[in-house]
C-alpha positions, 0 to 999 in steps of 0.5 A: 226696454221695460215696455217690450217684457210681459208682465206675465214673464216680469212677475213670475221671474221676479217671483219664483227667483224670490219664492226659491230663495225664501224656501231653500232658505228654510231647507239649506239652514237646517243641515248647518245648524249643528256646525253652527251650534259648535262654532259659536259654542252653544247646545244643540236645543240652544241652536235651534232658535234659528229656525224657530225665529224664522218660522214665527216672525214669516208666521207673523207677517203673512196674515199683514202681506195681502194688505201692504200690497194691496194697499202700497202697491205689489211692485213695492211690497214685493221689491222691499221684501227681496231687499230686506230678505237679501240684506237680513241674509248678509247679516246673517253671515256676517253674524259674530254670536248666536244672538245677532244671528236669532235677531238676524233671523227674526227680519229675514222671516218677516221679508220670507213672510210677505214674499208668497202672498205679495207675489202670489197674488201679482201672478194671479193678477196678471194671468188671465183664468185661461192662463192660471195652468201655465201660472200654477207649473211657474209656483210649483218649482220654487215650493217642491224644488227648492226643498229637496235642493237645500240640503244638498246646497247645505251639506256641500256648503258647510263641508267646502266652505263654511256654515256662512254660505247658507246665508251667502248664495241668497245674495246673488239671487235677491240682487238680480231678482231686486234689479230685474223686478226695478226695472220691469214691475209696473206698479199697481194698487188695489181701492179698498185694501182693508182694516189692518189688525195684529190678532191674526199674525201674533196668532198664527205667530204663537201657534206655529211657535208651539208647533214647532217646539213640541217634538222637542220639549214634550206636548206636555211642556207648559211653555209649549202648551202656554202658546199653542193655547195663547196662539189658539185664543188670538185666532178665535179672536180674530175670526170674531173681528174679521167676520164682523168686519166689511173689509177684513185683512183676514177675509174668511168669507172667502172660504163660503167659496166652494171651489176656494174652500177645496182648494185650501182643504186640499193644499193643507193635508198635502202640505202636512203630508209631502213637507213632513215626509221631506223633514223624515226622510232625511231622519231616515237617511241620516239617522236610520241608514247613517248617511251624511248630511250631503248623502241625504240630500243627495238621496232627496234630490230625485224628487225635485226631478220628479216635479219639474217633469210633473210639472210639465205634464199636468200644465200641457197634458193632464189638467187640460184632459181631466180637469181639476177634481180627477186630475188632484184626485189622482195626484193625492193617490200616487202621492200616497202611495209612493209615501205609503212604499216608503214604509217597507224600507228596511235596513239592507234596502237599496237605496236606488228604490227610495231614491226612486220612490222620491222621483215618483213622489215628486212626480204626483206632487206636481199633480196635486201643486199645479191643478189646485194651484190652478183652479183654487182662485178660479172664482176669485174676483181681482180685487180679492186675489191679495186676501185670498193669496194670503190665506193659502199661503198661511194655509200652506205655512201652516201644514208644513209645520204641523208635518214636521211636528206631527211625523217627528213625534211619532218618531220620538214616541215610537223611539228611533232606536232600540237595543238589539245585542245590548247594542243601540241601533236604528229602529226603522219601525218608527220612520215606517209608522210615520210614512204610513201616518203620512200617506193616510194623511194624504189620503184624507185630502181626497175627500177635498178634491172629490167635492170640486167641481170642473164647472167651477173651475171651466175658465182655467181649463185650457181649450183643447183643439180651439174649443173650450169645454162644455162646461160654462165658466161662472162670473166672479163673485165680488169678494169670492 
Protein backbone atom coordinates (compact mmCIF):
# COMPACT_ATOMS: atom_id res chain seq x y z
CA UNK A 1 0.00 0.00 0.00
CA UNK A 2 3.14 2.22 0.70
CA UNK A 3 4.15 1.68 -3.00
CA UNK A 4 0.66 3.42 -4.34
CA UNK A 5 1.06 7.19 -1.92
CA UNK A 6 3.21 9.66 -3.66
CA UNK A 7 6.03 10.87 -2.03
CA UNK A 8 4.82 14.31 -2.92
CA UNK A 9 1.62 13.71 -0.79
CA UNK A 10 3.45 11.35 1.92
CA UNK A 11 5.76 14.42 2.75
CA UNK A 12 3.55 17.19 2.82
CA UNK A 13 0.92 15.30 4.83
CA UNK A 14 3.47 14.25 7.38
CA UNK A 15 4.82 17.94 7.28
CA UNK A 16 2.21 20.29 7.36
CA UNK A 17 0.51 17.84 10.23
CA UNK A 18 3.84 18.32 12.08
CA UNK A 19 4.54 22.10 11.24
CA UNK A 20 0.79 22.92 12.31
CA UNK A 21 1.20 21.20 15.42
CA UNK A 22 4.75 23.03 16.49
CA UNK A 23 3.42 26.41 15.56
CA UNK A 24 -0.34 26.27 17.31
CA UNK A 25 1.90 25.07 20.02
CA UNK A 26 3.57 28.41 20.55
CA UNK A 27 0.05 30.54 19.85
CA UNK A 28 -2.55 28.19 21.84
CA UNK A 29 0.45 28.42 25.11
CA UNK A 30 0.42 31.96 25.42
CA UNK A 31 -3.55 32.58 26.21
CA UNK A 32 -3.21 30.05 29.24
CA UNK A 33 -0.37 31.17 30.77
CA UNK A 34 -2.16 33.33 33.30
CA UNK A 35 -4.47 30.41 34.17
CA UNK A 36 -1.64 28.79 34.60
CA UNK A 37 0.53 30.87 36.81
CA UNK A 38 -2.82 30.77 39.14
CA UNK A 39 -3.07 27.18 39.39
CA UNK A 40 0.49 26.18 40.20
CA UNK A 41 0.61 29.70 42.10
CA UNK A 42 3.41 31.47 40.96
CA UNK A 43 3.74 35.40 39.50
CA UNK A 44 2.95 36.46 36.05
CA UNK A 45 7.02 37.07 34.81
CA UNK A 46 7.60 33.54 36.89
CA UNK A 47 5.22 32.01 34.21
CA UNK A 48 6.48 33.40 31.37
CA UNK A 49 9.63 30.93 31.48
CA UNK A 50 7.17 28.58 29.67
CA UNK A 51 7.17 30.20 26.42
CA UNK A 52 10.87 31.25 26.85
CA UNK A 53 11.98 27.76 27.04
CA UNK A 54 10.34 26.81 24.21
CA UNK A 55 11.54 29.78 22.00
CA UNK A 56 15.24 29.02 23.12
CA UNK A 57 15.58 25.19 23.26
CA UNK A 58 13.50 25.30 19.25
CA UNK A 59 16.62 28.22 18.81
CA UNK A 60 19.06 25.97 19.70
CA UNK A 61 18.12 22.74 17.71
CA UNK A 62 17.47 24.47 14.58
CA UNK A 63 20.92 25.27 13.29
CA UNK A 64 21.59 20.90 14.30
CA UNK A 65 18.26 19.95 12.04
CA UNK A 66 19.77 20.04 8.56
CA UNK A 67 22.68 17.91 9.48
CA UNK A 68 20.80 15.20 11.61
CA UNK A 69 18.58 14.82 8.57
CA UNK A 70 20.99 14.75 6.49
CA UNK A 71 23.17 12.81 8.05
CA UNK A 72 20.58 10.25 9.67
CA UNK A 73 18.17 10.19 6.93
CA UNK A 74 14.81 12.80 6.84
CA UNK A 75 12.26 9.91 7.50
CA UNK A 76 13.90 9.17 10.81
CA UNK A 77 14.90 12.75 11.66
CA UNK A 78 11.45 13.89 11.00
CA UNK A 79 9.39 10.82 12.79
CA UNK A 80 11.82 11.17 16.14
CA UNK A 81 11.14 14.88 16.23
CA UNK A 82 7.10 14.15 16.04
CA UNK A 83 7.32 11.44 18.51
CA UNK A 84 9.24 13.47 20.92
CA UNK A 85 6.96 16.75 20.31
CA UNK A 86 4.05 14.36 21.06
CA UNK A 87 5.52 12.65 24.14
CA UNK A 88 7.04 16.02 25.68
CA UNK A 89 3.20 17.68 25.01
CA UNK A 90 1.91 14.99 27.41
CA UNK A 91 4.19 15.51 29.74
CA UNK A 92 3.47 18.81 29.49
CA UNK A 93 -0.21 18.22 30.53
CA UNK A 94 0.50 15.64 33.19
CA UNK A 95 2.85 18.36 34.88
CA UNK A 96 2.30 18.80 38.65
CA UNK A 97 4.59 22.25 38.97
CA UNK A 98 5.67 24.88 37.03
CA UNK A 99 9.38 23.38 37.13
CA UNK A 100 8.38 19.90 35.50
CA UNK A 101 6.48 21.93 32.85
CA UNK A 102 9.57 24.72 32.08
CA UNK A 103 11.62 21.13 31.84
CA UNK A 104 8.93 19.72 29.75
CA UNK A 105 9.07 22.63 27.57
CA UNK A 106 12.72 22.98 26.94
CA UNK A 107 12.33 18.93 25.11
CA UNK A 108 8.99 19.93 23.39
CA UNK A 109 11.38 23.09 21.65
CA UNK A 110 14.29 20.93 20.80
CA UNK A 111 11.71 18.40 18.63
CA UNK A 112 9.60 21.93 17.34
CA UNK A 113 13.31 22.81 16.27
CA UNK A 114 13.97 20.29 14.06
CA UNK A 115 10.75 19.75 12.67
CA UNK A 116 10.71 22.87 9.84
CA UNK A 117 13.99 22.42 8.56
CA UNK A 118 13.96 18.61 8.54
CA UNK A 119 10.50 18.36 6.70
CA UNK A 120 11.28 21.59 5.04
CA UNK A 121 14.08 20.37 3.16
CA UNK A 122 12.10 16.62 2.45
CA UNK A 123 9.40 18.70 0.61
CA UNK A 124 11.75 20.46 -1.56
CA UNK A 125 13.32 17.18 -2.26
CA UNK A 126 10.60 15.81 -3.57
CA UNK A 127 8.92 18.53 -5.63
CA UNK A 128 10.63 19.13 -8.66
CA UNK A 129 11.23 23.07 -9.39
CA UNK A 130 8.29 23.32 -11.75
CA UNK A 131 6.11 21.91 -8.76
CA UNK A 132 7.69 24.16 -5.79
CA UNK A 133 4.27 26.48 -6.22
CA UNK A 134 2.08 23.97 -5.37
CA UNK A 135 4.93 22.96 -2.30
CA UNK A 136 5.26 26.67 -1.33
CA UNK A 137 0.68 26.89 -0.92
CA UNK A 138 1.28 23.31 1.21
CA UNK A 139 3.93 25.55 3.70
CA UNK A 140 1.97 28.47 4.13
CA UNK A 141 -1.08 26.98 5.80
CA UNK A 142 0.75 25.66 8.81
CA UNK A 143 2.98 29.01 9.27
CA UNK A 144 -0.12 31.88 8.76
CA UNK A 145 -2.91 29.17 9.80
CA UNK A 146 -1.93 27.98 12.72
CA UNK A 147 -1.37 31.38 14.48
CA UNK A 148 -4.50 32.82 14.11
CA UNK A 149 -6.16 29.59 14.87
CA UNK A 150 -4.29 28.90 18.60
CA UNK A 151 -5.88 31.53 20.58
CA UNK A 152 -9.30 30.83 19.58
CA UNK A 153 -8.33 26.80 20.43
CA UNK A 154 -6.42 28.36 23.92
CA UNK A 155 -9.25 30.49 24.81
CA UNK A 156 -11.85 27.93 24.38
CA UNK A 157 -9.55 25.23 25.96
CA UNK A 158 -8.98 27.02 29.14
CA UNK A 159 -12.73 28.26 29.43
CA UNK A 160 -14.56 24.55 28.86
CA UNK A 161 -12.01 22.63 30.04
CA UNK A 162 -8.81 23.05 31.35
CA UNK A 163 -5.18 24.89 30.75
CA UNK A 164 -4.06 21.14 30.18
CA UNK A 165 -5.57 20.79 26.92
CA UNK A 166 -3.14 23.00 25.32
CA UNK A 167 -0.82 20.23 25.49
CA UNK A 168 -3.55 17.66 24.95
CA UNK A 169 -5.04 18.14 21.35
CA UNK A 170 -1.06 17.66 20.00
CA UNK A 171 -1.40 14.16 20.87
CA UNK A 172 -4.01 13.05 18.28
CA UNK A 173 -2.54 15.01 15.73
CA UNK A 174 1.46 13.72 16.39
CA UNK A 175 0.18 10.12 16.70
CA UNK A 176 -1.39 10.04 13.24
CA UNK A 177 1.09 12.28 11.62
CA UNK A 178 4.01 9.64 13.37
CA UNK A 179 1.75 6.48 12.19
CA UNK A 180 1.23 7.82 8.46
CA UNK A 181 4.65 9.05 7.99
CA UNK A 182 5.87 5.09 9.43
CA UNK A 183 4.19 3.92 6.84
CA UNK A 184 4.77 5.77 3.85
CA UNK A 185 8.26 8.11 4.25
CA UNK A 186 10.84 6.26 2.36
CA UNK A 187 14.10 7.12 3.74
CA UNK A 188 17.03 8.68 2.25
CA UNK A 189 20.26 10.12 3.28
CA UNK A 190 22.63 12.77 1.88
CA UNK A 191 26.67 11.72 1.18
CA UNK A 192 28.30 14.75 2.76
CA UNK A 193 26.35 15.87 5.62
CA UNK A 194 28.86 18.40 7.25
CA UNK A 195 30.78 19.14 10.36
CA UNK A 196 28.70 19.46 13.31
CA UNK A 197 29.21 22.59 15.79
CA UNK A 198 27.47 24.20 18.82
CA UNK A 199 28.57 27.81 18.37
CA UNK A 200 25.50 28.51 16.02
CA UNK A 201 22.88 26.96 18.23
CA UNK A 202 23.93 27.96 21.65
CA UNK A 203 24.25 31.41 19.59
CA UNK A 204 21.03 31.86 18.23
CA UNK A 205 19.79 30.11 21.57
CA UNK A 206 20.96 33.44 23.96
CA UNK A 207 20.28 35.62 21.09
CA UNK A 208 16.45 34.78 20.86
CA UNK A 209 16.52 34.54 24.88
CA UNK A 210 17.40 38.31 25.30
CA UNK A 211 15.13 39.00 22.47
CA UNK A 212 12.48 37.80 24.32
CA UNK A 213 13.16 39.00 27.74
CA UNK A 214 13.70 42.46 26.77
CA UNK A 215 9.98 43.85 26.42
CA UNK A 216 9.71 42.71 29.82
CA UNK A 217 12.92 43.52 31.89
CA UNK A 218 13.99 46.68 30.13
CA UNK A 219 16.62 46.77 27.16
CA UNK A 220 18.76 48.05 30.08
CA UNK A 221 18.55 45.08 32.30
CA UNK A 222 22.06 43.58 32.42
CA UNK A 223 20.68 39.67 32.30
CA UNK A 224 19.20 40.73 29.24
CA UNK A 225 21.89 42.60 28.00
CA UNK A 226 24.67 39.82 29.12
CA UNK A 227 22.87 37.18 26.37
CA UNK A 228 22.06 39.29 23.74
CA UNK A 229 25.79 40.33 23.47
CA UNK A 230 26.67 36.58 24.67
CA UNK A 231 24.42 35.27 21.89
CA UNK A 232 26.17 38.17 19.58
CA UNK A 233 29.92 36.73 19.95
CA UNK A 234 28.89 33.03 19.72
CA UNK A 235 27.44 34.06 16.14
CA UNK A 236 30.45 36.12 14.92
CA UNK A 237 32.11 33.16 16.05
CA UNK A 238 30.38 30.95 14.18
CA UNK A 239 30.41 32.88 10.83
CA UNK A 240 34.54 32.59 11.21
CA UNK A 241 34.33 28.51 11.68
CA UNK A 242 31.72 27.89 9.24
CA UNK A 243 33.08 30.03 6.47
CA UNK A 244 36.65 28.43 6.94
CA UNK A 245 34.92 25.17 6.78
CA UNK A 246 34.39 22.93 3.53
CA UNK A 247 31.24 21.35 4.82
CA UNK A 248 29.82 23.68 7.34
CA UNK A 249 26.38 22.73 9.25
CA UNK A 250 25.83 26.50 9.09
CA UNK A 251 26.61 27.32 5.21
CA UNK A 252 26.53 30.97 4.85
CA UNK A 253 27.94 30.82 1.24
CA UNK A 254 24.50 29.97 0.55
CA UNK A 255 23.61 33.51 0.84
CA UNK A 256 26.41 34.74 -2.18
CA UNK A 257 23.21 33.10 -4.10
CA UNK A 258 21.18 36.13 -5.14
CA UNK A 259 18.11 34.97 -5.79
CA UNK A 260 18.76 32.93 -2.12
CA UNK A 261 19.86 35.60 -0.46
CA UNK A 262 16.30 37.96 -1.47
CA UNK A 263 14.54 35.45 -0.48
CA UNK A 264 15.60 35.13 3.07
CA UNK A 265 15.70 39.38 3.12
CA UNK A 266 12.33 39.21 2.34
CA UNK A 267 11.03 36.37 4.62
CA UNK A 268 12.67 37.94 7.75
CA UNK A 269 11.27 41.63 7.42
CA UNK A 270 7.74 40.15 6.54
CA UNK A 271 8.19 37.56 9.51
CA UNK A 272 9.00 40.46 12.06
CA UNK A 273 6.12 42.56 10.48
CA UNK A 274 3.01 39.87 9.89
CA UNK A 275 4.10 37.47 13.29
CA UNK A 276 4.38 40.87 15.54
CA UNK A 277 1.13 42.64 14.21
CA UNK A 278 -0.42 38.90 15.08
CA UNK A 279 1.16 39.23 19.00
CA UNK A 280 -0.31 43.09 18.78
CA UNK A 281 -3.40 42.66 17.76
CA UNK A 282 -4.34 40.56 20.32
CA UNK A 283 -3.05 43.44 22.88
CA UNK A 284 -5.15 45.56 21.18
CA UNK A 285 -8.31 43.58 21.29
CA UNK A 286 -7.65 42.58 24.87
CA UNK A 287 -6.11 45.22 26.26
CA UNK A 288 -7.23 48.21 24.44
CA UNK A 289 -10.91 47.27 23.56
CA UNK A 290 -11.42 44.70 26.78
CA UNK A 291 -12.32 41.40 24.81
CA UNK A 292 -11.50 38.07 26.44
CA UNK A 293 -9.00 35.89 25.34
CA UNK A 294 -11.65 33.86 23.15
CA UNK A 295 -12.96 37.12 21.58
CA UNK A 296 -9.56 38.15 20.45
CA UNK A 297 -8.76 35.20 18.70
CA UNK A 298 -11.97 35.08 17.45
CA UNK A 299 -11.43 38.56 15.92
CA UNK A 300 -7.89 37.28 14.77
CA UNK A 301 -9.28 34.30 13.02
CA UNK A 302 -10.52 35.99 9.51
CA UNK A 303 -6.80 36.20 8.79
CA UNK A 304 -6.31 32.51 8.82
CA UNK A 305 -9.59 32.74 6.04
CA UNK A 306 -7.42 35.09 4.19
CA UNK A 307 -4.70 32.87 3.54
CA UNK A 308 -6.18 29.88 2.89
CA UNK A 309 -7.85 31.61 -0.28
CA UNK A 310 -4.48 33.29 -0.77
CA UNK A 311 -2.97 30.65 -0.92
CA UNK A 312 -4.76 29.30 -3.74
CA UNK A 313 -4.86 32.38 -5.60
CA UNK A 314 -0.96 33.04 -5.80
CA UNK A 315 -0.11 29.08 -6.39
CA UNK A 316 -2.94 28.80 -9.75
CA UNK A 317 -3.41 32.41 -10.81
CA UNK A 318 -0.71 34.91 -9.65
CA UNK A 319 2.75 33.63 -9.42
CA UNK A 320 2.20 31.83 -12.95
CA UNK A 321 0.94 35.58 -14.58
CA UNK A 322 3.56 37.82 -12.52
CA UNK A 323 6.29 35.97 -11.72
CA UNK A 324 8.18 36.01 -8.10
CA UNK A 325 9.58 39.62 -8.06
CA UNK A 326 6.15 41.55 -9.12
CA UNK A 327 4.22 38.94 -7.65
CA UNK A 328 6.12 39.62 -3.71
CA UNK A 329 6.63 42.76 -4.57
CA UNK A 330 2.71 43.30 -4.64
CA UNK A 331 2.04 41.07 -1.89
CA UNK A 332 4.62 43.21 0.98
CA UNK A 333 2.42 46.29 -0.55
CA UNK A 334 -0.93 45.14 0.59
CA UNK A 335 0.30 43.33 3.31
CA UNK A 336 1.37 47.02 4.40
CA UNK A 337 -1.11 48.69 3.79
CA UNK A 338 -3.75 46.46 5.73
CA UNK A 339 -1.31 46.50 8.81
CA UNK A 340 -0.86 50.50 7.79
CA UNK A 341 -5.24 50.73 8.10
CA UNK A 342 -5.03 49.23 11.48
CA UNK A 343 -3.43 52.20 12.75
CA UNK A 344 -6.65 54.38 12.44
CA UNK A 345 -8.70 52.25 14.63
CA UNK A 346 -9.98 53.96 17.26
CA UNK A 347 -11.92 53.36 20.65
CA UNK A 348 -15.74 53.06 18.93
CA UNK A 349 -14.33 51.65 15.79
CA UNK A 350 -16.19 48.58 14.45
CA UNK A 351 -14.81 45.71 15.22
CA UNK A 352 -16.03 44.20 11.68
CA UNK A 353 -13.41 46.52 10.12
CA UNK A 354 -10.35 45.15 11.97
CA UNK A 355 -11.59 41.93 11.59
CA UNK A 356 -11.85 42.65 7.77
CA UNK A 357 -8.62 44.18 7.89
CA UNK A 358 -7.49 40.76 9.14
CA UNK A 359 -9.07 39.00 6.11
CA UNK A 360 -7.03 41.08 3.81
CA UNK A 361 -4.12 40.94 5.73
CA UNK A 362 -3.97 37.11 5.30
CA UNK A 363 -5.04 37.54 2.11
CA UNK A 364 -1.51 39.57 0.88
CA UNK A 365 0.60 37.34 3.26
CA UNK A 366 -0.11 34.43 1.32
CA UNK A 367 1.30 36.53 -1.57
CA UNK A 368 4.45 37.02 -0.25
CA UNK A 369 4.83 33.05 1.99
CA UNK A 370 3.88 31.07 -1.40
CA UNK A 371 6.08 32.90 -3.99
CA UNK A 372 9.32 33.61 -1.97
CA UNK A 373 8.74 30.14 -0.57
CA UNK A 374 8.59 29.12 -3.76
CA UNK A 375 11.31 30.69 -5.78
CA UNK A 376 13.95 31.13 -2.96
CA UNK A 377 15.44 27.60 -3.42
CA UNK A 378 15.16 27.66 -7.28
CA UNK A 379 18.85 27.39 -7.51
CA UNK A 380 19.25 25.38 -4.55
CA UNK A 381 21.27 21.97 -5.57
CA UNK A 382 19.43 18.76 -3.92
CA UNK A 383 22.51 18.27 -1.90
CA UNK A 384 22.38 21.80 -0.28
CA UNK A 385 18.29 21.85 0.40
CA UNK A 386 18.97 20.43 4.07
CA UNK A 387 21.54 23.66 4.75
CA UNK A 388 19.63 25.78 2.94
CA UNK A 389 16.08 25.01 4.80
CA UNK A 390 17.85 25.36 7.98
CA UNK A 391 18.72 28.93 7.17
CA UNK A 392 15.36 30.00 6.56
CA UNK A 393 13.59 28.72 9.01
CA UNK A 394 16.31 30.17 11.46
CA UNK A 395 15.89 33.17 9.51
CA UNK A 396 11.94 33.11 10.14
CA UNK A 397 12.42 32.04 13.98
CA UNK A 398 14.33 34.82 14.27
CA UNK A 399 12.16 37.75 12.84
CA UNK A 400 9.07 36.39 14.62
CA UNK A 401 10.83 36.96 17.92
CA UNK A 402 12.07 40.34 17.15
CA UNK A 403 8.62 41.35 16.16
CA UNK A 404 6.87 40.46 19.09
CA UNK A 405 9.67 42.33 20.93
CA UNK A 406 10.11 45.23 18.76
CA UNK A 407 6.17 46.00 18.71
CA UNK A 408 5.82 45.25 22.44
CA UNK A 409 8.48 47.85 23.36
CA UNK A 410 6.79 50.31 21.53
CA UNK A 411 3.95 49.51 23.27
CA UNK A 412 5.44 49.53 26.84
CA UNK A 413 7.31 53.01 25.85
CA UNK A 414 4.48 54.58 24.32
CA UNK A 415 2.67 53.36 27.75
CA UNK A 416 -0.62 51.39 26.94
CA UNK A 417 -2.56 53.43 29.08
CA UNK A 418 -2.95 56.84 30.47
CA UNK A 419 -5.20 58.79 32.95
CA UNK A 420 -8.02 60.69 31.31
CA UNK A 421 -10.63 62.11 34.34
CA UNK A 422 -8.27 60.65 36.75
CA UNK A 423 -9.14 57.49 35.41
CA UNK A 424 -6.65 55.12 33.59
CA UNK A 425 -8.01 53.87 30.18
CA UNK A 426 -6.54 52.43 27.22
CA UNK A 427 -4.17 54.58 25.16
CA UNK A 428 -4.79 53.22 21.70
CA UNK A 429 -1.83 55.78 20.22
CA UNK A 430 0.37 53.30 21.19
CA UNK A 431 -1.07 49.93 19.37
CA UNK A 432 -1.32 52.54 16.32
CA UNK A 433 2.35 53.88 16.63
CA UNK A 434 3.35 49.97 16.74
CA UNK A 435 1.22 48.97 13.46
CA UNK A 436 2.45 52.03 11.54
CA UNK A 437 6.20 50.64 12.82
CA UNK A 438 5.11 47.39 11.64
CA UNK A 439 4.03 48.45 7.99
CA UNK A 440 6.98 50.60 7.24
CA UNK A 441 9.05 47.45 8.44
CA UNK A 442 7.12 45.51 5.63
CA UNK A 443 7.71 48.25 3.26
CA UNK A 444 11.29 47.86 3.61
CA UNK A 445 11.08 44.03 2.44
CA UNK A 446 10.47 45.57 -1.13
CA UNK A 447 13.76 46.54 -1.88
CA UNK A 448 14.49 42.35 -1.19
CA UNK A 449 11.81 41.39 -3.91
CA UNK A 450 12.70 44.25 -6.32
CA UNK A 451 16.41 42.74 -6.47
CA UNK A 452 14.95 38.91 -7.96
CA UNK A 453 14.88 38.40 -10.82
CA UNK A 454 12.20 36.03 -12.72
CA UNK A 455 15.22 34.50 -14.57
CA UNK A 456 16.25 33.23 -11.64
CA UNK A 457 13.49 31.95 -10.84
CA UNK A 458 12.20 30.50 -14.52
CA UNK A 459 12.05 26.86 -13.42
CA UNK A 460 9.48 27.16 -10.84
CA UNK A 461 7.41 29.29 -12.76
CA UNK A 462 4.43 26.80 -14.03
CA UNK A 463 3.92 26.76 -17.61
CA UNK A 464 0.87 28.51 -18.91
CA UNK A 465 -0.92 27.12 -22.11
CA UNK A 466 2.10 24.31 -22.41
CA UNK A 467 4.74 26.76 -22.94
CA UNK A 468 7.16 27.43 -20.29
CA UNK A 469 8.34 31.36 -20.27
CA UNK A 470 10.74 32.64 -22.15
CA UNK A 471 13.18 33.15 -19.69
CA UNK A 472 15.75 30.20 -19.46
CA UNK A 473 16.10 28.24 -16.31
CA UNK A 474 19.77 28.40 -14.77
CA UNK A 475 21.59 25.05 -13.70
CA UNK A 476 22.09 24.29 -10.20
CA UNK A 477 24.93 25.59 -8.56
CA UNK A 478 26.57 22.80 -6.32
CA UNK A 479 26.25 24.27 -3.23
CA UNK A 480 23.92 27.48 -4.00
Amino acid sequence: MAARISQKVAVGTVFVAAMFMSILDATIVNVALPTIGRDFGVSATAVDGIAIAFLVSLAITIPASGWLGDKYGGKRVLLAAIALFTAASALCGLASSLGELIVFRILQGAAGGMLAPVGMAMLYRVFPPGERIKAAAILTVPTTFAPALGPVLGGLFVTELSWRWVFYVNLPIGAAAFAFGAIFLRQSVQDQPGRFDLLSGFGLGLLMYGVSEGPDRGWDDARVLTTIAAGAVLLAAMVVVELRSRAPIVDLRLLGNRLFRAGNGVMVLASLAFLGTLYAISLYYQDGRGLSALGSGLSTFPEAFGVMAGAQLASRVLYPRLGPRRHITLGLTGTAASIGLLALLGPQTSLWWARLLMLTLGLFMAQVFVPVQAASFATISAAATGRASTMFNAVRQLGGAVGVAVLTTVIVLIGPVHVVAGHEVANLTAYRIAFLIAAAICLCGVAWSLSIRDADAASTIPRRGGREKDEPSPAPASTA
